[in-house]
Chimera marker file (.cmm) of the C-alpha trace (Angstrom):
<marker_set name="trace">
<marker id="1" x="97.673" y="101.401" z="112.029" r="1" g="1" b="0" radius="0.5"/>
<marker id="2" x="101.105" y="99.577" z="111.728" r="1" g="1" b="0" radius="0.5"/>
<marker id="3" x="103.995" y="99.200" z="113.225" r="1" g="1" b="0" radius="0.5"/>
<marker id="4" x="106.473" y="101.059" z="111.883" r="1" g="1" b="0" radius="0.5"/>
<marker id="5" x="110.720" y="100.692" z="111.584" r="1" g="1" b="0" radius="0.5"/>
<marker id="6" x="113.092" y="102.473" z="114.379" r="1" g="1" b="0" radius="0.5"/>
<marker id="7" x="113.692" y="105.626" z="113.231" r="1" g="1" b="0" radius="0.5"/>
<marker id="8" x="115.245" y="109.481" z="114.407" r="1" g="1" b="0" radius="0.5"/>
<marker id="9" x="114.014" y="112.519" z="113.499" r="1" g="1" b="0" radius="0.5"/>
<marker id="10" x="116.563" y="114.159" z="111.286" r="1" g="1" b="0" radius="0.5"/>
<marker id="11" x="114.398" y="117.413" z="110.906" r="1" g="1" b="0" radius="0.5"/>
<marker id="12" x="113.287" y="120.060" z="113.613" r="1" g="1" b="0" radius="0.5"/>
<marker id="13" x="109.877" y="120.407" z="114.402" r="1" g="1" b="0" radius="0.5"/>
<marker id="14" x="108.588" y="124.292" z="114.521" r="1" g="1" b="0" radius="0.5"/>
<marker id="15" x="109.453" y="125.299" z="118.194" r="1" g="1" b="0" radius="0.5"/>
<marker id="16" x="105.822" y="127.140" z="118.352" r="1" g="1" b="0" radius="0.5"/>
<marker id="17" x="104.427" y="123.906" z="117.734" r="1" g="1" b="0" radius="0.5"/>
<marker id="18" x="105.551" y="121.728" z="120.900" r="1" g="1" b="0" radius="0.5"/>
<marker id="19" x="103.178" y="120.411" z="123.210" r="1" g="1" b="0" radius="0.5"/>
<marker id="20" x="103.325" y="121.067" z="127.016" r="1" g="1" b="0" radius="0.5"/>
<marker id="21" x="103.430" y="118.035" z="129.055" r="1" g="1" b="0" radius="0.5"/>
<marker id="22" x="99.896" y="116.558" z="129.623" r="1" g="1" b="0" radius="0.5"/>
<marker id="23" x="98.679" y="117.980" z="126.218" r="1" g="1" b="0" radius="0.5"/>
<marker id="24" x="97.792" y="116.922" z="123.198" r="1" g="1" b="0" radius="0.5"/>
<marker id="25" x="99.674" y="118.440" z="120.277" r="1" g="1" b="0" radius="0.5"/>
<marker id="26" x="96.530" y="118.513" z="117.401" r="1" g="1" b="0" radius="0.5"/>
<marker id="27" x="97.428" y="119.657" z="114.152" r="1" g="1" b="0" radius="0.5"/>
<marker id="28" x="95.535" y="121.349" z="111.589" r="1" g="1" b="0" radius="0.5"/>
<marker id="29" x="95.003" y="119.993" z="108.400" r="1" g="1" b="0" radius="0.5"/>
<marker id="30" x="95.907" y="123.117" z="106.941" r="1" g="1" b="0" radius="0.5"/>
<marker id="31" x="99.104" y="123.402" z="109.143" r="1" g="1" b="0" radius="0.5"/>
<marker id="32" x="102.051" y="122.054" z="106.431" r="1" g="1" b="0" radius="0.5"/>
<marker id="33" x="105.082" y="123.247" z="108.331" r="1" g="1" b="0" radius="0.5"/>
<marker id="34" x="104.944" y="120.284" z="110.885" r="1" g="1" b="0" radius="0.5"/>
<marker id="35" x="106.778" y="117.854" z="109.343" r="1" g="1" b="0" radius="0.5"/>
<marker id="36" x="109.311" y="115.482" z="109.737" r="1" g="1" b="0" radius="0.5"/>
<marker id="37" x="111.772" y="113.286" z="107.454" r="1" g="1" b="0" radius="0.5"/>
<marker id="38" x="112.788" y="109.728" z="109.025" r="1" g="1" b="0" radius="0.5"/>
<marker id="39" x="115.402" y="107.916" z="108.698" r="1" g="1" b="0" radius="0.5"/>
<marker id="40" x="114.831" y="104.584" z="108.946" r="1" g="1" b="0" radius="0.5"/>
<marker id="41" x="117.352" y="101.209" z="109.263" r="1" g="1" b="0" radius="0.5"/>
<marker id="42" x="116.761" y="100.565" z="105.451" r="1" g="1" b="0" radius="0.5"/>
<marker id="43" x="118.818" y="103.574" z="104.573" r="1" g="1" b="0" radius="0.5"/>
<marker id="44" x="115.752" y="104.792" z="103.190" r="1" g="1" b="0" radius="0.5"/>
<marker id="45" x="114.349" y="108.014" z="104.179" r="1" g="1" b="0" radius="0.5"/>
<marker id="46" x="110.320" y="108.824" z="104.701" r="1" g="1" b="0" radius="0.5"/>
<marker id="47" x="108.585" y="111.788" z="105.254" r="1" g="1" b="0" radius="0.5"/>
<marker id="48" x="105.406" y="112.096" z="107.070" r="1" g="1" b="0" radius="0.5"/>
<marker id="49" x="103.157" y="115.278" z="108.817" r="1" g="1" b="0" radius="0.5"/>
<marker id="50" x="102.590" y="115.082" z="112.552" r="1" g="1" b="0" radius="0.5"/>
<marker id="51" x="99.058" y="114.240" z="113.464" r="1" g="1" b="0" radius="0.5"/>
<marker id="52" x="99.187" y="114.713" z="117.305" r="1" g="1" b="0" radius="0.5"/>
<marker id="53" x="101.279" y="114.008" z="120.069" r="1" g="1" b="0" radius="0.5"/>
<marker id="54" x="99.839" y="113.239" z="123.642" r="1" g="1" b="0" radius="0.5"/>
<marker id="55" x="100.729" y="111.202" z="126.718" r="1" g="1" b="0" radius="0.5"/>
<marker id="56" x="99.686" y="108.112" z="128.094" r="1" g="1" b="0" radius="0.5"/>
<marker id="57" x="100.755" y="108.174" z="131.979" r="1" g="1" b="0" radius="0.5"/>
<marker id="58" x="104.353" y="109.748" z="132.015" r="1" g="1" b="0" radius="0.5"/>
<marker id="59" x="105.465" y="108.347" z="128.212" r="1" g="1" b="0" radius="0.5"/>
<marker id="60" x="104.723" y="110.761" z="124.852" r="1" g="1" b="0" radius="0.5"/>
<marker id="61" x="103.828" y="108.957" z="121.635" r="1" g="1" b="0" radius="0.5"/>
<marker id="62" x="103.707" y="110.331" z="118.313" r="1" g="1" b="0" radius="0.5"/>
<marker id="63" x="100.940" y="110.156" z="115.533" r="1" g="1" b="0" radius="0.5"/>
<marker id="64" x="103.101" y="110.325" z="111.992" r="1" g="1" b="0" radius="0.5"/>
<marker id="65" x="100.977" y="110.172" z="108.531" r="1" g="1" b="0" radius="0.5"/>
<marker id="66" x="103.334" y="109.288" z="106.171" r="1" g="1" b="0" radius="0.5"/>
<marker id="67" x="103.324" y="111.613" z="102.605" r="1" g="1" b="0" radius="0.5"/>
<marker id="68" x="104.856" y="111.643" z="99.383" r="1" g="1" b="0" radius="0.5"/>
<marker id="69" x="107.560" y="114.273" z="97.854" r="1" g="1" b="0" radius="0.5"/>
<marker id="70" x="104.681" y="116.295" z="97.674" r="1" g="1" b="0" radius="0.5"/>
<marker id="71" x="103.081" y="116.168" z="100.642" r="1" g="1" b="0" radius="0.5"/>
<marker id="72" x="99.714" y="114.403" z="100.377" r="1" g="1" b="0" radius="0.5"/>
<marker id="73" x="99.382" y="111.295" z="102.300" r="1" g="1" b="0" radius="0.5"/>
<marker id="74" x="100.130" y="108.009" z="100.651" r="1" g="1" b="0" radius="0.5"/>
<marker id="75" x="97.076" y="106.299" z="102.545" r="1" g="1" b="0" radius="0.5"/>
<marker id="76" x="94.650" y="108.116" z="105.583" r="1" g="1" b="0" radius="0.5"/>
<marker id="77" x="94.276" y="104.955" z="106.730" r="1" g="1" b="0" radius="0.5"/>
<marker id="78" x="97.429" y="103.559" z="107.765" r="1" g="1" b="0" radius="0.5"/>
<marker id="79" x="100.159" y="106.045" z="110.290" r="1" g="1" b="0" radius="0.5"/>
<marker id="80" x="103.038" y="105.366" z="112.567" r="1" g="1" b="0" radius="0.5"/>
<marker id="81" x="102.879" y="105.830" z="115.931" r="1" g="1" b="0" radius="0.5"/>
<marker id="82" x="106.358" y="106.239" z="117.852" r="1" g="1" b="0" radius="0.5"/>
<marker id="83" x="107.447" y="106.743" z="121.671" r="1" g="1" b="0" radius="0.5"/>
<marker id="84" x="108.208" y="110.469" z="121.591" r="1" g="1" b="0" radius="0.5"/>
<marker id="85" x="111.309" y="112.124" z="124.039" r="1" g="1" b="0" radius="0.5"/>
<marker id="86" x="113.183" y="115.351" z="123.816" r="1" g="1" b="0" radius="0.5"/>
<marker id="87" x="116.600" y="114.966" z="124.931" r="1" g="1" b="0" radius="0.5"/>
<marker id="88" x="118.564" y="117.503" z="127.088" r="1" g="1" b="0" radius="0.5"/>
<marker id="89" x="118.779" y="120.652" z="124.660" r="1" g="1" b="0" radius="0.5"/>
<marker id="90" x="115.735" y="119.966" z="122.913" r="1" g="1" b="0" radius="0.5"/>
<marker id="91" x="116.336" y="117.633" z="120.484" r="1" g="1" b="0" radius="0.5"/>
<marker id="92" x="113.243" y="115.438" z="119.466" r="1" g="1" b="0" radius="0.5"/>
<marker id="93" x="113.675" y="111.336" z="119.465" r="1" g="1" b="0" radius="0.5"/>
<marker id="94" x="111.822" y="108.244" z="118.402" r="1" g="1" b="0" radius="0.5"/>
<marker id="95" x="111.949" y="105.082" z="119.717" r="1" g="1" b="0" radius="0.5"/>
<marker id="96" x="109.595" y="101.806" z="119.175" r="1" g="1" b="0" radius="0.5"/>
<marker id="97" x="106.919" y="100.722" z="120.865" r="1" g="1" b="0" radius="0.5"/>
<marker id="98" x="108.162" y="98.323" z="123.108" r="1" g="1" b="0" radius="0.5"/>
<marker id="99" x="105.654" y="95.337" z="123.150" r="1" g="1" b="0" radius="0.5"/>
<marker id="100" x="102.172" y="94.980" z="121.367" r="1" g="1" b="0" radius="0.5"/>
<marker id="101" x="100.359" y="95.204" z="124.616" r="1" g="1" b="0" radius="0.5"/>
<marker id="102" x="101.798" y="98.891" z="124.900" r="1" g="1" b="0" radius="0.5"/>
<marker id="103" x="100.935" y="99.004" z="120.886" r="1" g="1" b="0" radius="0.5"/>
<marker id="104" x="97.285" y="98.470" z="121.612" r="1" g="1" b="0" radius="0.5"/>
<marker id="105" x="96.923" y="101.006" z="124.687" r="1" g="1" b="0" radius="0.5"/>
<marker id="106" x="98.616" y="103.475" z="122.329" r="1" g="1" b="0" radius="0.5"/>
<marker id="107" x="96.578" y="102.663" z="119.260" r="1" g="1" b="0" radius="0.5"/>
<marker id="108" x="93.765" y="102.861" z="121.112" r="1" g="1" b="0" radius="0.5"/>
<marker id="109" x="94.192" y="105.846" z="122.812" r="1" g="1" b="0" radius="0.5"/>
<marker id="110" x="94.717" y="107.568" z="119.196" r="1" g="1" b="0" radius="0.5"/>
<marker id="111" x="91.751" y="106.099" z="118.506" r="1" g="1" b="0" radius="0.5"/>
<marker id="112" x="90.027" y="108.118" z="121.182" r="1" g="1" b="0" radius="0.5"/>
<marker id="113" x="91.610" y="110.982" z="120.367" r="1" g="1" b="0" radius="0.5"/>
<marker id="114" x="90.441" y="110.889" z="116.650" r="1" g="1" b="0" radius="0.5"/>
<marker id="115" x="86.843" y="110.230" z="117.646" r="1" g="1" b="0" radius="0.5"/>
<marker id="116" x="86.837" y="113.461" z="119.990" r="1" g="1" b="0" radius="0.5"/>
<marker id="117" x="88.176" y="115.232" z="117.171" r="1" g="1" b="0" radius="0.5"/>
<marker id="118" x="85.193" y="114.047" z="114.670" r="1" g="1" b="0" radius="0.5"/>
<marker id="119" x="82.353" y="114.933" z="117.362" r="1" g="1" b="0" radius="0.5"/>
<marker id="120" x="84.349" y="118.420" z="117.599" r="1" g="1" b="0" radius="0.5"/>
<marker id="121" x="84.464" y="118.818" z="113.806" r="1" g="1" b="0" radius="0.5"/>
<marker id="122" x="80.853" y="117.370" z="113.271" r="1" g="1" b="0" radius="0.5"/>
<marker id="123" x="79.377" y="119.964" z="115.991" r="1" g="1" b="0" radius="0.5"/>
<marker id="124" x="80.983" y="122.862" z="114.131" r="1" g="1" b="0" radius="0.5"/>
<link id1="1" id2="2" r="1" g="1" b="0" radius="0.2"/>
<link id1="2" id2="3" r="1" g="1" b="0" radius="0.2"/>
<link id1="3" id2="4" r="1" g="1" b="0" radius="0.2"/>
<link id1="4" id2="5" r="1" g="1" b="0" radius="0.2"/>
<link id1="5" id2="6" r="1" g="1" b="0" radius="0.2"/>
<link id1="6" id2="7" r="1" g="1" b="0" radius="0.2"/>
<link id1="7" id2="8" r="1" g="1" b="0" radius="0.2"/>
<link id1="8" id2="9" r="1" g="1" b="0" radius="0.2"/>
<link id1="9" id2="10" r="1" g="1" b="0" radius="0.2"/>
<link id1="10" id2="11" r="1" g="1" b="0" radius="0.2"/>
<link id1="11" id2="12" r="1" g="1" b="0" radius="0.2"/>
<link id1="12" id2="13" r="1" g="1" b="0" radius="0.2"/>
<link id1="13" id2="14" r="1" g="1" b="0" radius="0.2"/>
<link id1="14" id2="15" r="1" g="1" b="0" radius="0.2"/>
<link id1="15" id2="16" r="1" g="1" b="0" radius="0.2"/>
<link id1="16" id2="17" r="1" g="1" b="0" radius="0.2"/>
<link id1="17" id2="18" r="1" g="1" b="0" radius="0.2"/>
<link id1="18" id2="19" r="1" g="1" b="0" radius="0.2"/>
<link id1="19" id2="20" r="1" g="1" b="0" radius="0.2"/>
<link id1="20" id2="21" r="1" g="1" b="0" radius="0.2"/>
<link id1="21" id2="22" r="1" g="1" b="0" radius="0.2"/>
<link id1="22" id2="23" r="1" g="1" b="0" radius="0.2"/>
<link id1="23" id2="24" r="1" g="1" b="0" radius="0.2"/>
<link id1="24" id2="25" r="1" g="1" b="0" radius="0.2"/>
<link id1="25" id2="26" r="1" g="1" b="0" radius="0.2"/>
<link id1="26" id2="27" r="1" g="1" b="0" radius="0.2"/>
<link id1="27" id2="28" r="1" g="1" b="0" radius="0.2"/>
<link id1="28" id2="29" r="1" g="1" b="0" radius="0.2"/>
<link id1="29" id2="30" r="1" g="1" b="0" radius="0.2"/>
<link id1="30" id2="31" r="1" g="1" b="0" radius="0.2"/>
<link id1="31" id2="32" r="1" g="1" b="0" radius="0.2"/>
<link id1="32" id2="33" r="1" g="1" b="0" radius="0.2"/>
<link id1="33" id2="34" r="1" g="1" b="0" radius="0.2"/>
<link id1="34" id2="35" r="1" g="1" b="0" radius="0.2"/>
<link id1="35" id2="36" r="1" g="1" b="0" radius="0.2"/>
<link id1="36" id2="37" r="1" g="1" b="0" radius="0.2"/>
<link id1="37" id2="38" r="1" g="1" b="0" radius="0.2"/>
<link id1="38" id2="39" r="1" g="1" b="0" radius="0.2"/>
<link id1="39" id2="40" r="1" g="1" b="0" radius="0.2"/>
<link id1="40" id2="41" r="1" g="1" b="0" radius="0.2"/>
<link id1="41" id2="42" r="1" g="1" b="0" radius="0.2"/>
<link id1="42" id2="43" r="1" g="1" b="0" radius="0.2"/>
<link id1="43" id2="44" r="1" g="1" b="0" radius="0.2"/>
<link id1="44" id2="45" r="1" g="1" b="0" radius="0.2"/>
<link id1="45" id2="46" r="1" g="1" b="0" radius="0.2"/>
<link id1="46" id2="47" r="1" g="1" b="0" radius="0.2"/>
<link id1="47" id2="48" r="1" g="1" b="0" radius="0.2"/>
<link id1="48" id2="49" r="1" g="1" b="0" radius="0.2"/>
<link id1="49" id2="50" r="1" g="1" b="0" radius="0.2"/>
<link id1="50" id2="51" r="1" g="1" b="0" radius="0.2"/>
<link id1="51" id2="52" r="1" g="1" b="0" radius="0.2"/>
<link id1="52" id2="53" r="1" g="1" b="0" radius="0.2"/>
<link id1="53" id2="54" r="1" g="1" b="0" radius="0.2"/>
<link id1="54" id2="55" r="1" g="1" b="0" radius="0.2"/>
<link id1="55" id2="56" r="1" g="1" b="0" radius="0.2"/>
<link id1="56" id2="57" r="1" g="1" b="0" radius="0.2"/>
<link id1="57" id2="58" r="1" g="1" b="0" radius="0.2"/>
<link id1="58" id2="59" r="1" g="1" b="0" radius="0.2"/>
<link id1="59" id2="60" r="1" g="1" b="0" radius="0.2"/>
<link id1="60" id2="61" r="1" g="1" b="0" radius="0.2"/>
<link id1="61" id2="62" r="1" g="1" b="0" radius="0.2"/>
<link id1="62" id2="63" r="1" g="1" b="0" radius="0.2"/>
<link id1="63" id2="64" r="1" g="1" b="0" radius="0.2"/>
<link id1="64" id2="65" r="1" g="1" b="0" radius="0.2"/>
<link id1="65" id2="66" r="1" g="1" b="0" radius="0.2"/>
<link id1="66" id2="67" r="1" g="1" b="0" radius="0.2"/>
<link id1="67" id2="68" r="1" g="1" b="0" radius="0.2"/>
<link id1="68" id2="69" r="1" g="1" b="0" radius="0.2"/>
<link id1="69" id2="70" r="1" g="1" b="0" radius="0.2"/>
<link id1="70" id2="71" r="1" g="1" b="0" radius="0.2"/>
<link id1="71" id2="72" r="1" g="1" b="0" radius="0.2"/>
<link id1="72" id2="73" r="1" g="1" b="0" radius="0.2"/>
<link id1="73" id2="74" r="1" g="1" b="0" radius="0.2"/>
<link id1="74" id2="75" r="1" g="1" b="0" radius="0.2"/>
<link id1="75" id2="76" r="1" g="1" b="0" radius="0.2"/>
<link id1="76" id2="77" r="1" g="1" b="0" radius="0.2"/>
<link id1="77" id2="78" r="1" g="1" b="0" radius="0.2"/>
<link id1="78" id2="79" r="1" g="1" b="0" radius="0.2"/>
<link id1="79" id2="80" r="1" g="1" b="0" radius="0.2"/>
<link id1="80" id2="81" r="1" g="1" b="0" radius="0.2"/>
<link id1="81" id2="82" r="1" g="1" b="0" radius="0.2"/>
<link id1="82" id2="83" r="1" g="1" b="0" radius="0.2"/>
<link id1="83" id2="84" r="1" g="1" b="0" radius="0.2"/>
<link id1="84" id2="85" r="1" g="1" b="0" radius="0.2"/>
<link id1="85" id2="86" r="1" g="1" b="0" radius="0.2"/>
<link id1="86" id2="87" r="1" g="1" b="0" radius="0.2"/>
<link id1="87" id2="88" r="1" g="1" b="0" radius="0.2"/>
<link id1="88" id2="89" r="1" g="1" b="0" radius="0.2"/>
<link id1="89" id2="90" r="1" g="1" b="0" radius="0.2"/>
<link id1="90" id2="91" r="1" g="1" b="0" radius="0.2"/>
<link id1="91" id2="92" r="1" g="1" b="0" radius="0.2"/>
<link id1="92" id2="93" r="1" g="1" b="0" radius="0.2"/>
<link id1="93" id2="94" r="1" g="1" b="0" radius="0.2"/>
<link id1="94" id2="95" r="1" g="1" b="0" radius="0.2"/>
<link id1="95" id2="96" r="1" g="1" b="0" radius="0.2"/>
<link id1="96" id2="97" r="1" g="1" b="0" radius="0.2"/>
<link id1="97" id2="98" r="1" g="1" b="0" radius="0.2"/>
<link id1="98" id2="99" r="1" g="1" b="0" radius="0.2"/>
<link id1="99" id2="100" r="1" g="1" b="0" radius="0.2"/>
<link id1="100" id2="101" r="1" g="1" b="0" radius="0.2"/>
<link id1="101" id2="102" r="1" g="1" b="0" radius="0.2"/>
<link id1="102" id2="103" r="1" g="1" b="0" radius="0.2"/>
<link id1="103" id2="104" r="1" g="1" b="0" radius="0.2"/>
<link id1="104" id2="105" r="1" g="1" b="0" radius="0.2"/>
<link id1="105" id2="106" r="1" g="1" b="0" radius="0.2"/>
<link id1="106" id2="107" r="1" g="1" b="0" radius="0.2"/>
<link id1="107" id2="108" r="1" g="1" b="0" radius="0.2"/>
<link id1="108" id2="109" r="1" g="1" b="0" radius="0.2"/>
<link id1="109" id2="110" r="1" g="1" b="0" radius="0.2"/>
<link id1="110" id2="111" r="1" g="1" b="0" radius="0.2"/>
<link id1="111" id2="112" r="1" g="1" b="0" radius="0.2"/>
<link id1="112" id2="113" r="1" g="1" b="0" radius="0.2"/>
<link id1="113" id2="114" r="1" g="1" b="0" radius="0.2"/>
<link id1="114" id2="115" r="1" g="1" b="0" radius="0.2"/>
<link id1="115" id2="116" r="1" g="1" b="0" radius="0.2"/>
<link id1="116" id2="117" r="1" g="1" b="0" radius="0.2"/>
<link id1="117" id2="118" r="1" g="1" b="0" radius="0.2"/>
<link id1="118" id2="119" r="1" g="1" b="0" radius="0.2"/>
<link id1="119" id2="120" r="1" g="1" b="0" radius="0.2"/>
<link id1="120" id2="121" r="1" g="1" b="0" radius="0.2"/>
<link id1="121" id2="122" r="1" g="1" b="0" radius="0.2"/>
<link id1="122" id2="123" r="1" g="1" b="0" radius="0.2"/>
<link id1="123" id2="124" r="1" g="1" b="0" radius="0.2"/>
</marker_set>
């Protein structure tokens, strides 16, 4: 996992797809219409599929997997994760992790998350 530039989201995620608070927001593989586009402080843009949202204590991060003009993944391995907010009317925001301590909790936390999901999928 890496760090990742400070970025907005410039497109709208499908309003059926938000999380409640205390949730995590999986995604199906199969689910393409969760995407976003980033804009990042290179002027360059970069597109990636939400992998899951969830909360650690009163702060939402974001799981982004970042894909080509096509939409396959440039590399499973490597995502962005993101402090996730919503201002006022709605309007999702990113912000960066603050410090690597906060990084690590994070990262591990997805971690967890993923692992859960693999004994799910591997008891199917």
């Amino acid at each position: 996992m890496q760090k990742a530039k400070k970025a907005l989201i410039i497109a709208r995620m499908d309003e059926k797809k938000k999380k409640s608070d205390g949730d995590t927001f999986p995604v199906d593989e199969n689910d393409t219409d969760v995407m976003v586009t980033l804009d990042l402080d290179d002027g360059t843009t970069l597109d990636c599929e939400i992998l899951t949202i969830f909360d650690i204590d009163s702060q939402s991060y974001i799981v982004l997997l970042p894909v080509d003009e096509n939409g396959t993944p440039y590399d499973y391995e490597h995502v962005v994760i993101y402090r996730y907010f919503e201002k006022d009317d709605g309007e999702p925001y990113l912000d960066n992790i603050k410090d690597d301590e906060e990084y690590e909790l994070v990262a591990k936390r997805f971690q967890e998350l993923q692992d859960i999901e693999e004994k799910k999928q591997a008891g199917s």
